[in-house]
N, C-alpha and C positions, 0 to 999 in steps of 0.2 A: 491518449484517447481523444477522440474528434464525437463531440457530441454538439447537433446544432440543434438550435431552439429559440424561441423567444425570451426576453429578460426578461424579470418579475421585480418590479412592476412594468406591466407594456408600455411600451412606447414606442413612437415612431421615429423612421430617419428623416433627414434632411425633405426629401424628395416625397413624403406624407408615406410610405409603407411600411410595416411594421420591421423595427428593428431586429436582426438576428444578432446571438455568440454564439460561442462556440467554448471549445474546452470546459475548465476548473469553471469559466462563469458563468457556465450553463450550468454544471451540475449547482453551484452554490441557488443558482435562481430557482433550480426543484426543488431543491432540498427545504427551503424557503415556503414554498407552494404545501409541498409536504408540511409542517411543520405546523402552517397556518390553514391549513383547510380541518373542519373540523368531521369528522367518519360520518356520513349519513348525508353531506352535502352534494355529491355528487351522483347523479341517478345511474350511471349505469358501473362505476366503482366505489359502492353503497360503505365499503368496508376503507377505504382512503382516508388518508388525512392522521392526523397526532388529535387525542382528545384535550387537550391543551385546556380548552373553555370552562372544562370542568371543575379546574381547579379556582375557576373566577372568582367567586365566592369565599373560598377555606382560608383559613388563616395562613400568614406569610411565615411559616420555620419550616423545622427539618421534617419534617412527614409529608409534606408537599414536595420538599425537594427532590426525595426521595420515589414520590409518586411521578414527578414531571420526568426525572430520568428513566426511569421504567417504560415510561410512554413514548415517549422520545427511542429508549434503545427499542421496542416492538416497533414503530413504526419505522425507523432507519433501516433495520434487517428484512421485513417485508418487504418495504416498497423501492429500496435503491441501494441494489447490488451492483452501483457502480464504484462503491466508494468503502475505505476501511476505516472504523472509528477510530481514533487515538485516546481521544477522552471526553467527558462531559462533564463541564464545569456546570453547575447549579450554585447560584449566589442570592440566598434567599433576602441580602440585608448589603443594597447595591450603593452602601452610600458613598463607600473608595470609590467605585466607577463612573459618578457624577461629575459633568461639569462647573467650574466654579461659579458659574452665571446661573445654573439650578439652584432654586431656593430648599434642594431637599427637604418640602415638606409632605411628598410623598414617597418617598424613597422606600420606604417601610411598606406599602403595599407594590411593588414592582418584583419579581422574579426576573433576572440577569440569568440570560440561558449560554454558554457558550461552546460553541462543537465544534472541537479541532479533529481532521480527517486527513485524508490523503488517498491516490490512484492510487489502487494494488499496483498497478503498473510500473508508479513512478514513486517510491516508499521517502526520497529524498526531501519532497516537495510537499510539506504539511501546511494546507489550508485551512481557515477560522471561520465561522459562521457564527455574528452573536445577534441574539433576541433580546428584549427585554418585554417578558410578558404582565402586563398590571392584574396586577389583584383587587380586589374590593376587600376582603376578608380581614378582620383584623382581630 
């Protein structure tokens, strides 16, 4: 697949004009966009975006988890029929995935989102897209 577009987050090249990709990291950069745009933010595709923010507030276990993936798989099947899911990891309790310079003393409200996908096209070639969305909720 040949998909061009801007990266997320924008940035320019060399010569000050907005940077282009293409392929797997362009779709990683919508899918990104997607993910973090929250439904109601954009005026003229009012219905866009993963309600993500919602869960800002709720406490960090498995009923969140459960609710993030939900939103997550409505918004992936919607909005970006370029790509086939493999799986969605939800890691409501990210303290393995810290680095050891983290003081993990919030590690406990953070949601570790991780989406492995791949080209219908190309089934060989599985790509990873990880989040780590903060909670406040405890």
């Amino acid at each position: 697949m040949k998909f061009l577009g801007c990266p997320y987050p924008i940035v320019k090249n060399p010569r000050g004009l907005l940077r282009t990709q293409n392929g797997m990291s362009q779709v990683k950069s919508d899918l990104l966009v997607l993910l973090l745009t929250q439904p109601g933010e954009r005026v003229f595709l009012p219905d866009f975006g993963t309600p993500l923010r919602d869960l800002l507030f709720e406490p960090n276990d498995s009923e969140v988890e459960e609710r993030a993936r939900s939103m997550i798989i409505q918004s992936i099947s919607t909005w970006e029929p370029r790509i086939t899911v493999d799986n969605i990891f939800i890691n409501y309790n990210i303290e393995d995935d810290l680095s050891s310079e983290d003081d993990r003393t919030e590690s406990e409200h953070v949601l570790g989102i991780t989406i492995r996908f791949f080209d219908p096209e190309n089934i060989n070639e599985v790509q990873e897209l990880r989040l780590e969305v903060p909670l406040a909720g405890g």
